[in-house]
C-alpha positions, 0 to 999 in steps of 0.5 A: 453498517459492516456485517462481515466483522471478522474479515473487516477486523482481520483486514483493519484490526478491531477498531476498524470504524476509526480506520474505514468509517461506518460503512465500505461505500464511505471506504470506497468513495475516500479511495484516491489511488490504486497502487499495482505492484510486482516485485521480487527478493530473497532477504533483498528486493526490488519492486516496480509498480504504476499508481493510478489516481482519477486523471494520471499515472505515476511509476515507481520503483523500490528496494528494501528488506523482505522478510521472506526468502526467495519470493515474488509478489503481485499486489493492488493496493488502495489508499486515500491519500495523495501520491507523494513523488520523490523518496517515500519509505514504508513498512509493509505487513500482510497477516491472514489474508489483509495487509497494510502498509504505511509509510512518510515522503522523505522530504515533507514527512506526510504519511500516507497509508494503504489496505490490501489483500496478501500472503504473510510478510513484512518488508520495509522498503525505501520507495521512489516515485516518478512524475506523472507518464506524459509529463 
């Protein structure tokens, strides 16, 4: 059982067992992918980013409305989910040290979502992902 509430409820919100199950190592084992992002704006902004999932990695890039001006960001993000290529858009939101982000692939409307630890800010960006490296 999660000990930790306060920073588990600022992370994932007071219903987070919905979100992570009872326990971080059932969190952890559902992780598929690690997201890595840089990226940079100033109301507008473009990010690029390398997803990394057990056996391949896929480059992304994006462009979006950030709400903060003139900024720069690193990120590593994790999700469950699977990688979506193509066009994907999402909404991001980072509050008191946790983030989230989630988002739809543009032609098969799946979502996906991811966790993560950053400074305030929201954004919604129009993200397209690239084809596994080496294929």
């Amino acid at each position: 059982m999660i000990t930790d509430t306060f920073f588990v409820n600022k992370c994932f919100g007071e219903n987070y067992q919905e979100v992570i199950g009872n326990n971080i190592e059932e969190f952890m084992e559902a992780i598929n992918y690690a997201d890595f992002n840089v990226g940079i704006g100033n109301a507008i902004g473009v990010t690029a980013g390398l997803i990394k999932t057990g056996n391949a990695e896929y480059p992304y890039i994006s462009f979006g409305l950030m709400g903060q001006p003139l900024s720069g960001s690193i990120s590593l993000t994790f999700s469950p989910n699977q990688v979506s290529l193509g066009w994907n858009v999402a909404i991001q939101g980072n509050s008191l040290g946790g983030a989230f982000q989630a988002g739809f692939h543009s032609y098969s409307w799946k979502t996906w979502w991811e966790v993560r630890v950053g400074i305030p800010s929201i954004s919604i960006t129009a993200i397209y992902v690239f084809p596994p490296l080496g294929e």
